[in-house]
TORPA-38257 format. One record per residue (C-alpha): x, y, z; residue number from 0; chain; residue in one letter. Coordinates in nm, 4 decimals, padded with zeros to 6 digits. Example, Ala and Ser with C-alpha at 12.3 -4.5 7.8 and 13.67 -1.06 7.14 Angstrom:
% TORPA-38257
site east->01.2300, north->-00.4500, up->00.7800, num->0, cadena->A, residuo->a
site east->01.3670, north->-00.1060, up->00.7140, num->1, cadena->A, residuo->s
***
This chain:
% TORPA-38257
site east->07.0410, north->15.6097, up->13.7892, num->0, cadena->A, residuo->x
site east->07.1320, north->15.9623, up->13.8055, num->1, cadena->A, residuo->x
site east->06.9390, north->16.1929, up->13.5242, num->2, cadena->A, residuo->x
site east->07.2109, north->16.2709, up->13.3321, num->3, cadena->A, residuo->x
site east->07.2651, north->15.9361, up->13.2363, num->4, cadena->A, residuo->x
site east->06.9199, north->15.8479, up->13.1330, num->5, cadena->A, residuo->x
site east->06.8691, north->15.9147, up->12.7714, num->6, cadena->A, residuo->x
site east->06.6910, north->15.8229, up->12.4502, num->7, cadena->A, residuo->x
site east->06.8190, north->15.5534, up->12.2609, num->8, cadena->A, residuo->x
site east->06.9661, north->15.7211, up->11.9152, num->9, cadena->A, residuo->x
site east->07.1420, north->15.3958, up->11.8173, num->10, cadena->A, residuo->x
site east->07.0054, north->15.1242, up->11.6382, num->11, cadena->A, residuo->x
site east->07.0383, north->14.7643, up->11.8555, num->12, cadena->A, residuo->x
site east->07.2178, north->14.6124, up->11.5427, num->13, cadena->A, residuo->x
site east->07.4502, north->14.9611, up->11.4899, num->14, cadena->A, residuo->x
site east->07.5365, north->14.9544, up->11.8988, num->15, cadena->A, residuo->x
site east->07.9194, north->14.9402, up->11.9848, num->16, cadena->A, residuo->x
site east->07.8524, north->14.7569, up->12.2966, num->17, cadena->A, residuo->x
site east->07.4790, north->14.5881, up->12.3946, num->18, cadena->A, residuo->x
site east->07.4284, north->14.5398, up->12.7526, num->19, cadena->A, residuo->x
site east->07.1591, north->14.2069, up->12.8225, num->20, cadena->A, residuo->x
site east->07.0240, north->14.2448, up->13.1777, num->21, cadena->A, residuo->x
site east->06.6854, north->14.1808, up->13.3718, num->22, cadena->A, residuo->x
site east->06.5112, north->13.9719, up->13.5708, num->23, cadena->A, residuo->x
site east->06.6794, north->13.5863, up->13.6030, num->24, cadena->A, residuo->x
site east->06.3969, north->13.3456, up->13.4549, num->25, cadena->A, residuo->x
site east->06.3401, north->13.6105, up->13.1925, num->26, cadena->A, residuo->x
site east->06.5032, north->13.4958, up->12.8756, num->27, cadena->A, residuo->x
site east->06.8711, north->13.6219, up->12.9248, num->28, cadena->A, residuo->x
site east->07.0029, north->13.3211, up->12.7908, num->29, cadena->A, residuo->x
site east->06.7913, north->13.3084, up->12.5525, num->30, cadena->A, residuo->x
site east->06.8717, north->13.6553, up->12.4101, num->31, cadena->A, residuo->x
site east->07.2421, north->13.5756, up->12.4511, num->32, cadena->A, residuo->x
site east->07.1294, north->13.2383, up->12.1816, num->33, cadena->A, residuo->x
site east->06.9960, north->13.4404, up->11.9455, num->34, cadena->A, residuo->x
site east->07.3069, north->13.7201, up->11.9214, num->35, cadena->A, residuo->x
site east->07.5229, north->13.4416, up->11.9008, num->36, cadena->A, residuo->x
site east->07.3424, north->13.3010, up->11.6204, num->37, cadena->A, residuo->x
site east->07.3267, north->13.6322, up->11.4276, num->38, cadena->A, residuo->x
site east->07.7210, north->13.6349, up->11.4914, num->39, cadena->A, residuo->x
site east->07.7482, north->13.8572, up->11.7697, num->40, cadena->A, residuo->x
site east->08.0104, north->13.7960, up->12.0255, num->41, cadena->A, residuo->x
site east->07.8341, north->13.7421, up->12.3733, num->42, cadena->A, residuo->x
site east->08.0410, north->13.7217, up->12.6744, num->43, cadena->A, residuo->x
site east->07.8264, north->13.5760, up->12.9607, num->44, cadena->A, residuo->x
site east->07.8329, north->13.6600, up->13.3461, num->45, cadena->A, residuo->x
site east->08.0700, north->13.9792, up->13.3033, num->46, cadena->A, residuo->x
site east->08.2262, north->14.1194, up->13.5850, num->47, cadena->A, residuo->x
site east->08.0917, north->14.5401, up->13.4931, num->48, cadena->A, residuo->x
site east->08.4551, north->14.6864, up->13.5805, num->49, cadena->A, residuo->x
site east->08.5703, north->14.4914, up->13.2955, num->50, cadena->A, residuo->x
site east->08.3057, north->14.6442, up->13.0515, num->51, cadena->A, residuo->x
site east->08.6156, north->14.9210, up->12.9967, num->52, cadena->A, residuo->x
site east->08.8334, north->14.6479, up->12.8427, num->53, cadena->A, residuo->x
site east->08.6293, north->14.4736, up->12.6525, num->54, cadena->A, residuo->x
site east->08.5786, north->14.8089, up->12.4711, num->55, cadena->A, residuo->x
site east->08.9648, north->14.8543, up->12.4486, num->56, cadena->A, residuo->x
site east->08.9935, north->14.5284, up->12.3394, num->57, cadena->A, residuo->x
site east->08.7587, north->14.5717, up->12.0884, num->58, cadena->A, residuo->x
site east->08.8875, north->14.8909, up->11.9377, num->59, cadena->A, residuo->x
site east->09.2403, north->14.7560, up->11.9556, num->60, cadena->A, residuo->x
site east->09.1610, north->14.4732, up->11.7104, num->61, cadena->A, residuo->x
site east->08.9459, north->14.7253, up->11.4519, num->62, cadena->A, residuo->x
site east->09.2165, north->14.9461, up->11.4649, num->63, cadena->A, residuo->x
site east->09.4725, north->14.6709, up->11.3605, num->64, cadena->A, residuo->x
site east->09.2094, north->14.5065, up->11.1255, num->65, cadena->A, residuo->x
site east->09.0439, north->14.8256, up->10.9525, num->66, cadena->A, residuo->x
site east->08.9613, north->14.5543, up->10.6826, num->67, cadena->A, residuo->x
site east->08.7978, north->14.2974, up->10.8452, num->68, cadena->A, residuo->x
site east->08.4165, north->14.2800, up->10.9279, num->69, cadena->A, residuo->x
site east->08.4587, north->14.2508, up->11.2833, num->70, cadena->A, residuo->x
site east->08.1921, north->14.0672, up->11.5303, num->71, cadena->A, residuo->x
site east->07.9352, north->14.2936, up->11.7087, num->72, cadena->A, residuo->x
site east->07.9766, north->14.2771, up->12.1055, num->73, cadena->A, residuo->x
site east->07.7306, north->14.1998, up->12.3712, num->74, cadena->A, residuo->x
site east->07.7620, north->14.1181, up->12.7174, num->75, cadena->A, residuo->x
site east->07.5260, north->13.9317, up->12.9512, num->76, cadena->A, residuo->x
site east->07.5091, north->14.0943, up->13.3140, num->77, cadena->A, residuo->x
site east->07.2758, north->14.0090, up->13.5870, num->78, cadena->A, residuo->x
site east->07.3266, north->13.9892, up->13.9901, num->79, cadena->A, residuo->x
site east->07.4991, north->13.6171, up->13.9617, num->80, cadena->A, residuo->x
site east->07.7989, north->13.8769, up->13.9931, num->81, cadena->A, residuo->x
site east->07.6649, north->13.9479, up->14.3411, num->82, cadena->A, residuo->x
site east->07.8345, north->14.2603, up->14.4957, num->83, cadena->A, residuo->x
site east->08.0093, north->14.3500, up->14.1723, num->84, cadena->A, residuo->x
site east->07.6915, north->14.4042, up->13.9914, num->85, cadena->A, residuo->x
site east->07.6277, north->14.7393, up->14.2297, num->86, cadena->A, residuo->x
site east->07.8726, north->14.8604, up->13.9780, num->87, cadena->A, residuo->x
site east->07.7180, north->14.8177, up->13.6221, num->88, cadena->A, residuo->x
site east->07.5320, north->15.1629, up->13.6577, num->89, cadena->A, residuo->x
site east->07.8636, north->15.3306, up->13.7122, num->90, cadena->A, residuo->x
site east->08.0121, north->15.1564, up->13.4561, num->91, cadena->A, residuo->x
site east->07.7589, north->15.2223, up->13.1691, num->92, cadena->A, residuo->x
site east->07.7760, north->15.6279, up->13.2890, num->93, cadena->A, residuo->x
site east->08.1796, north->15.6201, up->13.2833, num->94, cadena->A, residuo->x
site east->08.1261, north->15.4581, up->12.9013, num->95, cadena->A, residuo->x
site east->07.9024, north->15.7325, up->12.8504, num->96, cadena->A, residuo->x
site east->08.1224, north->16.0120, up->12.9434, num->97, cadena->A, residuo->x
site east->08.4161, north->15.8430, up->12.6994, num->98, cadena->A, residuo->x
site east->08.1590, north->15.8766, up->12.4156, num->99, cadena->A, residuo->x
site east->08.0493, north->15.5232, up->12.4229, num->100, cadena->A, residuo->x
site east->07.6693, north->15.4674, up->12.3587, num->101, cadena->A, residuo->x
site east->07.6604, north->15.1224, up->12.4757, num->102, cadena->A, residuo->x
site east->07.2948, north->14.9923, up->12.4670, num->103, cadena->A, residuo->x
site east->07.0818, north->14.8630, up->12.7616, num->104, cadena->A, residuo->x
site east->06.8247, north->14.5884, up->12.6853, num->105, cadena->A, residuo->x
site east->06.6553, north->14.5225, up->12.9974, num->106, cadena->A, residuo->x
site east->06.4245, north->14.1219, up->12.9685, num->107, cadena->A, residuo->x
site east->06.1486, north->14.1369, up->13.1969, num->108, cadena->A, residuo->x
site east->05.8442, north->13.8743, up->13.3317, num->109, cadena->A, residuo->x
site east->05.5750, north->13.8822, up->13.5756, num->110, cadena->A, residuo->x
site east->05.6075, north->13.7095, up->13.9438, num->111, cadena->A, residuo->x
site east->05.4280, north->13.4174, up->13.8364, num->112, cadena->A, residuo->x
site east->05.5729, north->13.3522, up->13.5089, num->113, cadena->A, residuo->x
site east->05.9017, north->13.3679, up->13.6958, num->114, cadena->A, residuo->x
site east->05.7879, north->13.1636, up->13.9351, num->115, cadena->A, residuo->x
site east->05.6546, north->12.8820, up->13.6958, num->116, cadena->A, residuo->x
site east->06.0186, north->12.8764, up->13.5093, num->117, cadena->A, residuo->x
site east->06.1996, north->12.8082, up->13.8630, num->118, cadena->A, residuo->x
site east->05.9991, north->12.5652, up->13.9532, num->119, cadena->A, residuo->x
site east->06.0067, north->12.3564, up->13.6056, num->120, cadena->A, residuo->x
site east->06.4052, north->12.4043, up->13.6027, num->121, cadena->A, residuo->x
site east->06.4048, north->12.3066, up->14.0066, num->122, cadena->A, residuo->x
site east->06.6690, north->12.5850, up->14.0817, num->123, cadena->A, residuo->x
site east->06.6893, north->12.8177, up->14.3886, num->124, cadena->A, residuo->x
site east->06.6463, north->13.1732, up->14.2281, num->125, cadena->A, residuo->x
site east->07.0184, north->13.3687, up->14.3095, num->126, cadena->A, residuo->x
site east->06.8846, north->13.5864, up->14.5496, num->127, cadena->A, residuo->x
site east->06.6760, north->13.3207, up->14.7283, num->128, cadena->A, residuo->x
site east->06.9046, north->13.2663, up->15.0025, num->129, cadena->A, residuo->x
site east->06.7563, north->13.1093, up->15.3134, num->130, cadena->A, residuo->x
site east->06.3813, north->13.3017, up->15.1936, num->131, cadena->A, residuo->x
site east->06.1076, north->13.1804, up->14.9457, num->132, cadena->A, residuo->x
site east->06.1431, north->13.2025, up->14.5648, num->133, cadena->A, residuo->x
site east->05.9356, north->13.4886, up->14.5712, num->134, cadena->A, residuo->x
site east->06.1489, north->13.6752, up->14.8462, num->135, cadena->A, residuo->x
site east->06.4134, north->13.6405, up->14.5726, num->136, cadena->A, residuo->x
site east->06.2439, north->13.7524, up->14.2887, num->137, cadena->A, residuo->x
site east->06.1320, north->14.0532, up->14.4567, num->138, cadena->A, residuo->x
site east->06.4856, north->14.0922, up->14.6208, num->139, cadena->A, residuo->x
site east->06.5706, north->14.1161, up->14.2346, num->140, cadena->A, residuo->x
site east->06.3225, north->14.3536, up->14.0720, num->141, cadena->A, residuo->x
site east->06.4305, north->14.6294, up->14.3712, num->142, cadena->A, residuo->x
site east->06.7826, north->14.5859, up->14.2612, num->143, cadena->A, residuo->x
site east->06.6936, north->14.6380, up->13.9367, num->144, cadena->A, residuo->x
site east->06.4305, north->14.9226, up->13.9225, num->145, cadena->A, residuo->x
site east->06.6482, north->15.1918, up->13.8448, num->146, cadena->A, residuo->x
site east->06.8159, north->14.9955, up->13.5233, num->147, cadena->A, residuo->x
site east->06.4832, north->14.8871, up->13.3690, num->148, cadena->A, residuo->x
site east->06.3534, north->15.2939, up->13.4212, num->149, cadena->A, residuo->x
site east->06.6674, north->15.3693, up->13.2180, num->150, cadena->A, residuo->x
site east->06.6959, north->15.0844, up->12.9715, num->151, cadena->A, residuo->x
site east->06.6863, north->15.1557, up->12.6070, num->152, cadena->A, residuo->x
site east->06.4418, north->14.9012, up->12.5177, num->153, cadena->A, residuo->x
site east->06.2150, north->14.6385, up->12.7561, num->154, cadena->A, residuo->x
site east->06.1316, north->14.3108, up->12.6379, num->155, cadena->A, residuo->x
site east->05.8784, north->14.1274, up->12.8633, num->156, cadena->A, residuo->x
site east->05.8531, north->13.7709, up->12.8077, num->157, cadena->A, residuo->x
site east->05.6137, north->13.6505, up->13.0659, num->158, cadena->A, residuo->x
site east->05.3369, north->13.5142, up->12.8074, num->159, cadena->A, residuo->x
site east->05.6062, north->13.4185, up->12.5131, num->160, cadena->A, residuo->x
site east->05.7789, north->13.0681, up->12.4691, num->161, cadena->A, residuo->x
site east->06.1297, north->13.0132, up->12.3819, num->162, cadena->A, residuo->x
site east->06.0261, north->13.0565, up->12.0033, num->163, cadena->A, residuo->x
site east->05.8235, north->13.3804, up->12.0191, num->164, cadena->A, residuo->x
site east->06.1193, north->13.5170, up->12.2614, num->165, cadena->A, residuo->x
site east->06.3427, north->13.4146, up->12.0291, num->166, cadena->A, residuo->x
site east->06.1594, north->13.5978, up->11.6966, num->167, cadena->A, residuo->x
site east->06.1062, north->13.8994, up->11.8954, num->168, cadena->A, residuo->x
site east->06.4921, north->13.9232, up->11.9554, num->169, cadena->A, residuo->x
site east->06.5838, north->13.8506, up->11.5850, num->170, cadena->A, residuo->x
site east->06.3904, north->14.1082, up->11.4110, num->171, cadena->A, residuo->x
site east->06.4864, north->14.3856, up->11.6993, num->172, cadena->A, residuo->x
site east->06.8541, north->14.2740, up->11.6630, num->173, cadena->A, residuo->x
site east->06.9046, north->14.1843, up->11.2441, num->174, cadena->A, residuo->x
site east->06.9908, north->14.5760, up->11.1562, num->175, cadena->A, residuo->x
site east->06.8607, north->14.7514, up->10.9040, num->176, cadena->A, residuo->x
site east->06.9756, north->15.0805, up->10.8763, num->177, cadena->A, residuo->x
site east->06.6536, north->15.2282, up->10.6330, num->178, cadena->A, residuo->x
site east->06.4859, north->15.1749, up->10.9026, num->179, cadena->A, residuo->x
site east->06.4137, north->15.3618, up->11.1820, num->180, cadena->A, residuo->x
site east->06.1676, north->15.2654, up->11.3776, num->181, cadena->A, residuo->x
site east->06.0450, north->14.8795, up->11.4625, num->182, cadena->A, residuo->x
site east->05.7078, north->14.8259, up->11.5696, num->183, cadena->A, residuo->x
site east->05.5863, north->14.5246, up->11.7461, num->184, cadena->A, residuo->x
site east->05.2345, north->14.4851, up->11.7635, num->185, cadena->A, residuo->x
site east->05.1390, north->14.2729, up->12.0055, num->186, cadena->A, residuo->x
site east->04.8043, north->14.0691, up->12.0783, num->187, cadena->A, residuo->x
site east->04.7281, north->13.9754, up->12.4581, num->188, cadena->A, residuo->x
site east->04.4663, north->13.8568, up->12.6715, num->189, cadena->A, residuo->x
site east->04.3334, north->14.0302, up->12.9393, num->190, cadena->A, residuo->x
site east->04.2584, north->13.7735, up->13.1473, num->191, cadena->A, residuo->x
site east->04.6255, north->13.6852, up->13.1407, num->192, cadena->A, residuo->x
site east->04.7795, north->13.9868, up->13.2404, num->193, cadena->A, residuo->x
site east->04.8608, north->14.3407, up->13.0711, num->194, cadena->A, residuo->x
site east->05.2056, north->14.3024, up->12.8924, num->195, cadena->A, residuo->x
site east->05.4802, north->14.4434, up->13.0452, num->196, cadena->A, residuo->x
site east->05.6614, north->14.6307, up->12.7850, num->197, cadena->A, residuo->x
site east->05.3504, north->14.7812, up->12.6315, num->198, cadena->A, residuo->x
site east->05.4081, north->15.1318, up->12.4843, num->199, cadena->A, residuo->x
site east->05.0263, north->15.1352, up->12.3904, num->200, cadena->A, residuo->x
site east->04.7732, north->14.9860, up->12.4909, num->201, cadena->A, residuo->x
site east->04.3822, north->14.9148, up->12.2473, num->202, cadena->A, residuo->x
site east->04.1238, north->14.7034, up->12.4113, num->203, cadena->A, residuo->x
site east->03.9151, north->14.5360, up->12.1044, num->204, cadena->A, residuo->x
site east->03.6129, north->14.3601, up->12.3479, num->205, cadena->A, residuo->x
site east->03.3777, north->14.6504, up->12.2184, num->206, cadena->A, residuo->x
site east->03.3630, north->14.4274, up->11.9107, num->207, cadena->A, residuo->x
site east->03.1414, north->14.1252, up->11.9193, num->208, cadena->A, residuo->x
site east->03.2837, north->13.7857, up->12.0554, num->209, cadena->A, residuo->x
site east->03.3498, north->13.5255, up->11.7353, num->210, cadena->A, residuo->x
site east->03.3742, north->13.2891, up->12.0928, num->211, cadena->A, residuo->x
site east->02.9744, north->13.2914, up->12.1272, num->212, cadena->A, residuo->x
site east->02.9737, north->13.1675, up->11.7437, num->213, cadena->A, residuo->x
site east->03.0159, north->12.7982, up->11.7713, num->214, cadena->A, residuo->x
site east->03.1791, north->12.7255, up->11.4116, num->215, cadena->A, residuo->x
site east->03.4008, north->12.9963, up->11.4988, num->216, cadena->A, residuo->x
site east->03.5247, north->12.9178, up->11.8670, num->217, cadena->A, residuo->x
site east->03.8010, north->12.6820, up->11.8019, num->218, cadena->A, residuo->x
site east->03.9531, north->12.9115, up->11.4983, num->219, cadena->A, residuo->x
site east->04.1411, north->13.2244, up->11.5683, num->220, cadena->A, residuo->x
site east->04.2001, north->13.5618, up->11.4214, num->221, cadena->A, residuo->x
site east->04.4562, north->13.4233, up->11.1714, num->222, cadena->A, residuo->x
site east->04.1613, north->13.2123, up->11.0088, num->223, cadena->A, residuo->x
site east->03.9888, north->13.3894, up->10.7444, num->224, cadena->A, residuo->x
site east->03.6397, north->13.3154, up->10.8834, num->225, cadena->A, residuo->x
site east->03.7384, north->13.4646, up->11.1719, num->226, cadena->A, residuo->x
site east->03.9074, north->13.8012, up->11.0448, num->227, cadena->A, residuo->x
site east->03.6293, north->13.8204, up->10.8229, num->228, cadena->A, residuo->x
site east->03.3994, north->13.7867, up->11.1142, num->229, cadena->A, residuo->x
site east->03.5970, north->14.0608, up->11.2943, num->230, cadena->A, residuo->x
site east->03.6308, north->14.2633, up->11.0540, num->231, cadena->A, residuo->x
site east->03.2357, north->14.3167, up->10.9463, num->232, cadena->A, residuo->x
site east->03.1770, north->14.4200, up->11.3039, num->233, cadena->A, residuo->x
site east->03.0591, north->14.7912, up->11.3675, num->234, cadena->A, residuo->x
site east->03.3223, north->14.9929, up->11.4389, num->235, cadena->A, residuo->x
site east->03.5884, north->14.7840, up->11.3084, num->236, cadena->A, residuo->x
site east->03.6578, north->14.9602, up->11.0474, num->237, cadena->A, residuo->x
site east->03.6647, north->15.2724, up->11.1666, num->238, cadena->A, residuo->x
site east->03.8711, north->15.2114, up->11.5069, num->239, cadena->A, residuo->x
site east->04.1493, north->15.1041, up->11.2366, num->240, cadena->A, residuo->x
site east->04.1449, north->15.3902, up->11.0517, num->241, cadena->A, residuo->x
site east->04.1500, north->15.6424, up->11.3570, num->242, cadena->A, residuo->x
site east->04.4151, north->15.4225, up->11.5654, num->243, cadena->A, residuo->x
site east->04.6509, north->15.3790, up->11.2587, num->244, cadena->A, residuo->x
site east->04.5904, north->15.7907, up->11.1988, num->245, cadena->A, residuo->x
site east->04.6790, north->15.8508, up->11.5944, num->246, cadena->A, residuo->x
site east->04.9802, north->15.5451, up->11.5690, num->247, cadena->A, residuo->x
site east->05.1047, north->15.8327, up->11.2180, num->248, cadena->A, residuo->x
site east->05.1132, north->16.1023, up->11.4370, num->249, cadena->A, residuo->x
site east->05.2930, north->15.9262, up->11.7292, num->250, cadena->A, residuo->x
site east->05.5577, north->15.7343, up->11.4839, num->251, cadena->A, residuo->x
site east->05.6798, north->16.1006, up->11.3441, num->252, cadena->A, residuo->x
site east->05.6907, north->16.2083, up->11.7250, num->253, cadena->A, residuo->x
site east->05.8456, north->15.8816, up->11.7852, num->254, cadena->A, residuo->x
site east->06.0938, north->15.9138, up->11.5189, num->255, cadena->A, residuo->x
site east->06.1839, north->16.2914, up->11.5579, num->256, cadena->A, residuo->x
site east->06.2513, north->16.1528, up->11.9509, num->257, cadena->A, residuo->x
site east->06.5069, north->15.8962, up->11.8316, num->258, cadena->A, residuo->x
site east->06.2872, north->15.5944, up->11.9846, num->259, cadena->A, residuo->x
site east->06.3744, north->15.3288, up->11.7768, num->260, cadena->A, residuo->x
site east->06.1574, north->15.0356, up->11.9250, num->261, cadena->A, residuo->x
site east->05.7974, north->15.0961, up->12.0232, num->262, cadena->A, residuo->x
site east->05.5163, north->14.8123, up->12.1176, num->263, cadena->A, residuo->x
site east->05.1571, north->14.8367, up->12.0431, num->264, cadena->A, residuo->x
site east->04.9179, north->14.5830, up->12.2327, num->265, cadena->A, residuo->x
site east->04.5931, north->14.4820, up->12.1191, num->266, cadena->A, residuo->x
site east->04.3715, north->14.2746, up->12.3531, num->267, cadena->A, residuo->x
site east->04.0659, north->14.1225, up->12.3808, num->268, cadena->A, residuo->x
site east->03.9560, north->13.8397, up->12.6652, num->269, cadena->A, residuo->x
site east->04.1258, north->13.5600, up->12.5708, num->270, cadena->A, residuo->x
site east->04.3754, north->13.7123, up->12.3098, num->271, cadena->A, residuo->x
site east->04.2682, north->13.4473, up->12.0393, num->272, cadena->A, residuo->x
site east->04.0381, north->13.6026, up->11.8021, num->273, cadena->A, residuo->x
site east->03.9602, north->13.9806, up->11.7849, num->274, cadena->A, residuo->x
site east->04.2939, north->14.0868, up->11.9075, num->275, cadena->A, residuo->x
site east->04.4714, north->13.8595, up->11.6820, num->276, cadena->A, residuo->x
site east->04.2806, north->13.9811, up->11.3637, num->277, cadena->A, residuo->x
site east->04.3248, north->14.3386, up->11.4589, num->278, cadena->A, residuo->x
site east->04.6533, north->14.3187, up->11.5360, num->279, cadena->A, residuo->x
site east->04.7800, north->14.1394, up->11.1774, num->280, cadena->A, residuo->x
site east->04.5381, north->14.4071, up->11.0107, num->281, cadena->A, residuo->x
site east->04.6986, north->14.6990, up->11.1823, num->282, cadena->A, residuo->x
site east->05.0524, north->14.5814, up->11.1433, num->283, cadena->A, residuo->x
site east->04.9776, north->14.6062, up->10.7439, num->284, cadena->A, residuo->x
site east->04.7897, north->14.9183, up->10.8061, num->285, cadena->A, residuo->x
site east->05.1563, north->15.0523, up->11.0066, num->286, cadena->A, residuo->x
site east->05.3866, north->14.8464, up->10.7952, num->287, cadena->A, residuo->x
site east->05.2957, north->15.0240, up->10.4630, num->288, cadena->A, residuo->x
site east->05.5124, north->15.3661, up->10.6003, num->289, cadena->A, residuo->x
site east->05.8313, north->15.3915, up->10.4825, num->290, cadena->A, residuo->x
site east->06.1861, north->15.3413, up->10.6916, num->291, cadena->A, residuo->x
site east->05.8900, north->15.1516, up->10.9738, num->292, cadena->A, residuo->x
site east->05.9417, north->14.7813, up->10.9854, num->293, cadena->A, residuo->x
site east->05.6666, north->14.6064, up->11.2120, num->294, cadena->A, residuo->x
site east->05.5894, north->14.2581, up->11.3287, num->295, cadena->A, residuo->x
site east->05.3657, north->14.0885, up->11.4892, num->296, cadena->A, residuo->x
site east->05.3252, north->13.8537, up->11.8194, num->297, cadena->A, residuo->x
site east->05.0676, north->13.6403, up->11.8969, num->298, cadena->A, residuo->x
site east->05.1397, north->13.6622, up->12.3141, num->299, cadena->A, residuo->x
site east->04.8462, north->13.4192, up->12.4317, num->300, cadena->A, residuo->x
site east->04.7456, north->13.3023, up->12.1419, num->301, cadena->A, residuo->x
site east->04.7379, north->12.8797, up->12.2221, num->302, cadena->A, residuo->x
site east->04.6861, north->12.9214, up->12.5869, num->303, cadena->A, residuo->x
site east->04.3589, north->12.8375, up->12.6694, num->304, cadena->A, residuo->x
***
């Protein structure tokens, strides 16, 4: 995408005129397009992008003869099942641009092999398969769509999340609340499973003693008092709270003053079941106590062993 179409999301998801849902197939598309649909969004699926242009008109038509009404929010589901016509959504987000549109991109993401896991439990040739492997597909894809995901307005990888931590992430980015603005996931991980994808920040929490090597501890996790309190008594603890959630102030004004309006913070440790987890629920009430800052947190690997 040419630079003078990339830009910083001012818009809230929930205030956009038009969201755009687009990514990786096998990476929670329909999924997203669920959730808007149950928050009463309008969600056209599979949309050719010359016809983004009408849908607009058509949308503006019926506020203009319905000033009155509270009208449904508009999203549209894109993705390469539109084959050659998809070589057009770039041009057709920068033409909605230059008519003062400020459609919003939301761009779902997963690793290879979480990808490849999902095809194979659904039994379906990935679109761009062809006569090739699955992975010749999926990497057929993610070229196809590098320059959309550098220019999306917000990220969402799903690779470690099932269908009901997808689906939570989506409802607090997408349930609009205009005293806030900025939404914070913080995000615990494993690093054994992978780094997440969509990770603004990144704090690594296995300086802290392992509650694993404490055998009344092992099969808790950091949401268990025993183990928070464990966590939390360690050396260090303390104090890496109090200088991350001093660094996370400074970067939230910076953050805000920007116009980012979605920012994820991940916390790992090994396994991403006990130190992570407790730090990450202590520093989302460390973060959440800011005003117009709404945070949440997700547990990415947390059941997985």
């Amino acid at each position: 995408m040419t630079a003078d179409t990339r830009r910083t999301p001012q818009t809230p998801l929930a205030d956009a005129p038009i969201v755009i849902v687009t990514g990786m197939s096998g990476a929670g598309r329909s999924t997203t397009a669920n959730v808007l649909e149950d928050l009463g969004w309008l969600v056209v699926d599979n949309l050719p992008p010359q016809l983004l242009t009408h849908l607009a008109e058509l949308r503006d038509e019926a506020r203009a003869q319905h000033p009155e009404a509270h009208l449904q929010q508009v999203a549209v589901v894109v993705d390469v099942r539109s084959r050659g016509w998809f070589a057009q959504l770039e041009g057709a987000i920068g033409a909605a641009r230059e008519r003062g549109e400020r459609p919003s991109l939301v761009f779902l993401d997963a690793t290879d092999e979480a990808l490849v896991r999902r095809f194979e439990s659904v039994r379906r040739p990935h679109p761009l398969q062809g006569d090739g492997r699955l992975l010749d597909g999926i990497q057929r894809e993610r070229e196809l769509l590098l320059d959309l995901r550098s220019s999306a307005d917000v990220v969402i990888d799903s690779s470690g999340l099932n269908v009901h931590q997808l689906s939570a992430k989506l409802s607090s980015l997408f349930a609009g609340d205009r005293r806030v603005q900025l939404r914070i996931a913080v995000m615990s991980f494993g690093f054994k499973y992978g780094l997440p994808l969509d990770a603004d920040v990144v704090f690594d929490m296995r300086f802290l003693p392992n509650p694993y090597w404490v055998p009344e501890l092992r099969s808790l996790t950091g949401r268990d008092t025993p183990v928070s309190e464990f966590v939390m008594r360690q050396e260090g603890a303390d104090e890496f709270l109090d200088r991350s959630g001093d660094l996370l102030d400074t970067m939230i004004d910076g953050y805000v003053r920007e116009g980012r309006r979605y920012v994820t913070v991940a916390v790992g440790c090994t396994g991403g079941k006990h130190r992570s987890v407790a730090i990450a629920e202590a520093l989302s009430q460390r973060l959440g106590g800011r005003d117009r800052v709404d945070t949440f947190v997700v547990h990415r690997d947390l059941g997985r062993e």
